[in-house]
N, C-alpha and C positions, 0 to 999 in steps of 0.2 A: 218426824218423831226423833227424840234424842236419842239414837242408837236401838231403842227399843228392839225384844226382840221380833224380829224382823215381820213377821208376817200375822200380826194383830189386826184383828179388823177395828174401824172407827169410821165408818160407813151407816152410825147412825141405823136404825131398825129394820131392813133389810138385812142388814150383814147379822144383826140378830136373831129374828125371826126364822132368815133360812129358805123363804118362801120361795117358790116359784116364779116364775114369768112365761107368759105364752110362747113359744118359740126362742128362748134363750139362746143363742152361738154366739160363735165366735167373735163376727162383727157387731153386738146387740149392746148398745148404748143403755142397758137396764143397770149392767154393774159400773158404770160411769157416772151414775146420778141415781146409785139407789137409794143415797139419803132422804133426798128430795122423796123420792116416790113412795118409801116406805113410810115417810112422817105423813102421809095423807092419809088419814082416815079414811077413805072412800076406798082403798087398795084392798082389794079381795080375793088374794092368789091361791092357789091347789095347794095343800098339802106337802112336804118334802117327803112324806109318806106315802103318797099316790102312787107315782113312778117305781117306786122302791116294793112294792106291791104285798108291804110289812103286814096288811088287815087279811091275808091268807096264813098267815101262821095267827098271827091274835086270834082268829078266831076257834085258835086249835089250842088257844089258852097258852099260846107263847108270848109275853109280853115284854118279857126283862123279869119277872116276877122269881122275887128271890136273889137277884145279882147284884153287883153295887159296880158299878163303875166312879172311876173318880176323875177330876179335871183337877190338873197341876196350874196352877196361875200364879201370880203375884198381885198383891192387894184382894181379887176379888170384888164384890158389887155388894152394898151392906142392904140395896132394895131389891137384892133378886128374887125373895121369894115373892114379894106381890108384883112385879115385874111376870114371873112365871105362873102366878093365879092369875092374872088378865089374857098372858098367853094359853092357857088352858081351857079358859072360857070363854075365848074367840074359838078354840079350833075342835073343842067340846075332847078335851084329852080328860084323863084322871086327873087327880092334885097329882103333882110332881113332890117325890120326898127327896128333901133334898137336907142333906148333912153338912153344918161346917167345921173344917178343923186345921188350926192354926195353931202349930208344936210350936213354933218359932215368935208367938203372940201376935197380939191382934195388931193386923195391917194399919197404918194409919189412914185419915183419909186422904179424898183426893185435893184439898185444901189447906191440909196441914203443914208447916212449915217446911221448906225444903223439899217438896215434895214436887216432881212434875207434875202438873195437872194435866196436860194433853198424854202423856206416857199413862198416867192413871186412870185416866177416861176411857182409854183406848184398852187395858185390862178390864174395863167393867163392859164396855163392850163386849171383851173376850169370853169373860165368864158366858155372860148372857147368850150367845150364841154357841158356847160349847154346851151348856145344861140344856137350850134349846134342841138344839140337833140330836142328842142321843135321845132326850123322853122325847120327842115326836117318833122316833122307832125303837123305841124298847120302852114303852109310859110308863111300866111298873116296876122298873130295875129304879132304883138308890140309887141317887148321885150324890157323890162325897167334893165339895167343894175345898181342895185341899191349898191351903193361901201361905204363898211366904211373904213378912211384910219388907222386902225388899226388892225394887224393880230388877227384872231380868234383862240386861241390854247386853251391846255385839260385846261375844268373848264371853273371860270369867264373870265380869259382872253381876253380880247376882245367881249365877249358876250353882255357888257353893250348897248355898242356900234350898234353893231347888232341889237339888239331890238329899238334902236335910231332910225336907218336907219327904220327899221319897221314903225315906228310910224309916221317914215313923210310921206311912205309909204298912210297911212292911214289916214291920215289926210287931204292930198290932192286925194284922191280915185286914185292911180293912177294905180292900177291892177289889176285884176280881180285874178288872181294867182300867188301866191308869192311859189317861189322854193326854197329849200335849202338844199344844197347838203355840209354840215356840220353838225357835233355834237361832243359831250364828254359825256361817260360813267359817270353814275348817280351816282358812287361814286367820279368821279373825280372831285364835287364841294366839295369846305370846308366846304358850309353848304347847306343842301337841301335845303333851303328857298329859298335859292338865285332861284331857279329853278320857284319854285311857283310868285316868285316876277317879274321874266321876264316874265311868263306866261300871265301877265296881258296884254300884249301889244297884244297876242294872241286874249283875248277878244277884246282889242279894234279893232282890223284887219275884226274878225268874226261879227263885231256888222255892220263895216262896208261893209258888202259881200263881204271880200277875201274867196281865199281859200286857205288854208296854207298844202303843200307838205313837205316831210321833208327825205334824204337817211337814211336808218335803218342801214348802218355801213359797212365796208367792214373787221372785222376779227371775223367771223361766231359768236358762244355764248359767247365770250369772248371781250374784248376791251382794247385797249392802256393802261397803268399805266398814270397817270397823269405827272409824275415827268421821265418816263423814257418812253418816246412811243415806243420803240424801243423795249418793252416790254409789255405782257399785264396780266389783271387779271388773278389767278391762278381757276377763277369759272365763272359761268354764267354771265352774267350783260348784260344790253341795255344801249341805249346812248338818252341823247334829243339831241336837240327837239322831234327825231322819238318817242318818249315814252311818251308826250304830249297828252291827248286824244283830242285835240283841233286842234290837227295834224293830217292828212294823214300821213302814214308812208310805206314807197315803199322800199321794200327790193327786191332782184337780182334774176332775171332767168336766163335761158342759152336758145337760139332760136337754133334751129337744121332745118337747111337749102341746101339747093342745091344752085347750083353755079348759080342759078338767084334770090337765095335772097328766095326763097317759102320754105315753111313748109316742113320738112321730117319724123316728131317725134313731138309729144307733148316737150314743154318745163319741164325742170327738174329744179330742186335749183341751182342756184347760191353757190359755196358749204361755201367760202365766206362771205354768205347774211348775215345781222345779225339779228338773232333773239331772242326775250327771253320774259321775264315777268318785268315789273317794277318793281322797289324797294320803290314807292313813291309813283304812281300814283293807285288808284283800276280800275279793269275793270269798264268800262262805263257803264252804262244801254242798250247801244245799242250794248253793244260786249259781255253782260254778255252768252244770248244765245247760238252765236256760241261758246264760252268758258263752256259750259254744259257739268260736268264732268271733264274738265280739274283739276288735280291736282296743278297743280302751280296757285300762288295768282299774283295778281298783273296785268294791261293792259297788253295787250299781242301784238308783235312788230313781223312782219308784220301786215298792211291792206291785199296789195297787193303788185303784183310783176311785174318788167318790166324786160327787156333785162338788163341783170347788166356784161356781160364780161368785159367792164372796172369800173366795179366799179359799187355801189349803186347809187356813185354818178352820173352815164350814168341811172339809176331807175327811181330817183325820176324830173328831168328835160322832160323825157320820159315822165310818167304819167301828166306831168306838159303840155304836149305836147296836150295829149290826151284832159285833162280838158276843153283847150282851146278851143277846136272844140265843147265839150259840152257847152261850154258856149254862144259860136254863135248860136246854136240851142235853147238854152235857151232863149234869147235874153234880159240876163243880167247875171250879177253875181250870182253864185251858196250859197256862203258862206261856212259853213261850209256842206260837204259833208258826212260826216260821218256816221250818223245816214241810209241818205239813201243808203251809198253803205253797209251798215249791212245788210237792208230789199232786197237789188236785191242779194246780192250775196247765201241766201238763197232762191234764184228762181234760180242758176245755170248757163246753157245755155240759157236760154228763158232770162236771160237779160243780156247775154255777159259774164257773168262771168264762163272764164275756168280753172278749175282744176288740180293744179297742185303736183303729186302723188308720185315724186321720188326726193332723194335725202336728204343729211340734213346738217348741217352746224357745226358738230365736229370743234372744232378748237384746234390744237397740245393735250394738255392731256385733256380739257377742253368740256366735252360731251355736244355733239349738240341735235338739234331737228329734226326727219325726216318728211318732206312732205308726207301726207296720204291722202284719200278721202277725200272730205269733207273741212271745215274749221280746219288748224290745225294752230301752233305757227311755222312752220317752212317758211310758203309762207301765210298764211293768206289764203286770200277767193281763191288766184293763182292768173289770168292774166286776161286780158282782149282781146276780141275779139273784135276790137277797134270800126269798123261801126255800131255794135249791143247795143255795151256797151253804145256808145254815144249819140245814136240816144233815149236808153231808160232811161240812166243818164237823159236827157235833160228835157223828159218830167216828170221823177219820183220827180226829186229835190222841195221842198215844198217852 
């Protein structure tokens, strides 16, 4: 990809769809060839809502019903919604309502002059598997397809823009949760500022009760070069937005399941996931705690973790998923979640938050971080047991 930002999937309908595979880990040759596997029509995987065990609150009439969540992208997908009625009627969901809005006008295609077509493809991809992953757990929450029509690649590139869309975003309230399933490593701007300067639109977002998600990267402690992505840092680094403390940041697990989609193993790392320490930002007052002892400075990237086999970017539209159903139990906007998912995830189990212990995120010479007990930098707090986590999200949030 030309720079693009960094962790788009284009894995072809797999990375769309979101689906399962029998026995998924670490070593499992499914996310190495799921193009292949998912353009077979004969493929007839479990649900991403099996595991996530979302049809105990549905059936308590928690759906998403009432909420909107929104996906940040660039360009967009102009066949998503019959893309997502064939999706619906393979997996027998409701229609999915799904909103577009392009403050900044309408995106070009992915044909039209000047335009990457592989960068473009790989957005429609994006879309398609962010809209996918939230209505597979939350079917009746609104998704707002929010398009800037300029590629988002390493650095400022298209960022300006982004934060634009943001901001009409917020201005007209029109989500409850904004997802984004992009970034660029915090050395890839030419000037930190720039980072802090977009940052503001985050405030206005949080003043207005969003709640801003954001994928923590798909090439484990390490990220793309800015100039060559095809290449990445020779050391550690995180990417933003994930490394915004004003941000949720949803880095990658791996679900280990039987052939109807149920639990067979605790989740492990995504090996993948990105994780690290900022360069920019300090840990929070609300993350200093669990960072007790930690030797590395800096915020620390993960929060939490979702199903990441295709990508971070399948994470943070997940957890975007989950939000939504907390936020119908809430019966309003959350805003910024942070502070409180600090205080449940040290209460563990008793408020849904599971532990995730194995695995870490080495990338080629570039040493990673392993998942341990406890709150670490490798998966964060770990995962969510989504009926428990929601149901005490809903009433915890101030």
């Amino acid at each position: 990809m030309r720079g693009g930002g960094t962790w788009r999937c284009i894995g072809g309908l797999f990375a769309v769809v979101g689906l399962l595979s029998t026995g998924i880990g670490p070593a499992s040759a499914v996310t190495v060839d799921r193009a292949r596997a998912a353009d077979d029509p004969g493929v007839r995987e479990p649900s991403i809502a099996v595991p996530y065990r979302v049809d105990e609150l549905w059936r308590q009439g928690v759906t998403g019903r009432g909420t909107t969540v929104a996906v940040l992208v660039s360009y967009g997908d102009p066949s998503l919604e019959q893309f997502m009625a064939d999706y619906d009627a393979q997996y027998g969901l409701p229609a999915v309502d799904i909103r577009r809005v392009e403050p900044l006008g309408k995106p070009p295609s992915c044909t039209s002059p000047g335009v990457d077509t592989k960068n473009c493809q790989a957005w429609v991809s994006e879309t398609r598997l962010d809209v996918a992953m939230i209505h597979s757990l939350a079917p009746q929450a609104r998704i707002v397809v929010a398009a800037s029509p300029v590629d988002e690649t390493q650095g400022e590139s298209g960022m300006p823009e982004m934060m634009h869309v943001l901001d009409h975003l917020t201005r007209h309230r029109l989500a409850d949760v904004v997802s984004m399933s992009f970034g660029s490593v915090e050395q890839n701007f030419a000037d930190p500022a720039s980072m802090l300067a977009y940052g503001a639109a985050f405030d206005r977002a949080r003043a207005a009760g969003m709640t801003l998600v954001a994928s923590s990267g798909d090439t484990g402690a390490s990220g793309p070069l800015r100039d060559h992505p095809d290449q990445h840092h020779p050391r550690r680094v995180v990417a933003w937005p994930a490394s915004d403390p004003r941000v949720t940041a949803v880095g990658g697990s791996l679900l280990h399941v039987d052939a109807q989609g149920h639990r067979t193993s605790p989740d492990t790392l995504w090996p993948k996931s990105g994780a690290g320490h900022s360069s920019l930002f300090a840990p929070p007052e609300w993350q200093r705690s669990a960072m007790a002892g930690d030797v590395e400075s800096g915020r620390s990237v993960p929060d939490i973790v979702m199903q990441g086999a295709a990508g971070t970017s399948q994470s943070a539209p997940l957890f975007a998923g989950v939000l939504a159903l907390a936020v119908q139990l809430h019966h309003g906007p959350m805003g910024d979640i942070n502070p409180t998912l600090y205080r449940l995830g040290a209460a563990g189990p008793a408020a849904g938050i599971v532990d995730v212990t194995e695995g870490s995120n080495t990338y080629a010479e570039v040493p990673g971080f392993t998942a341990g007990p406890g709150f670490d930098t490798a998966s964060g707090w770990g995962t969510v047991d989504v009926p428990r986590f929601v149901r005490v999200l809903a009433r915890a949030v101030r």
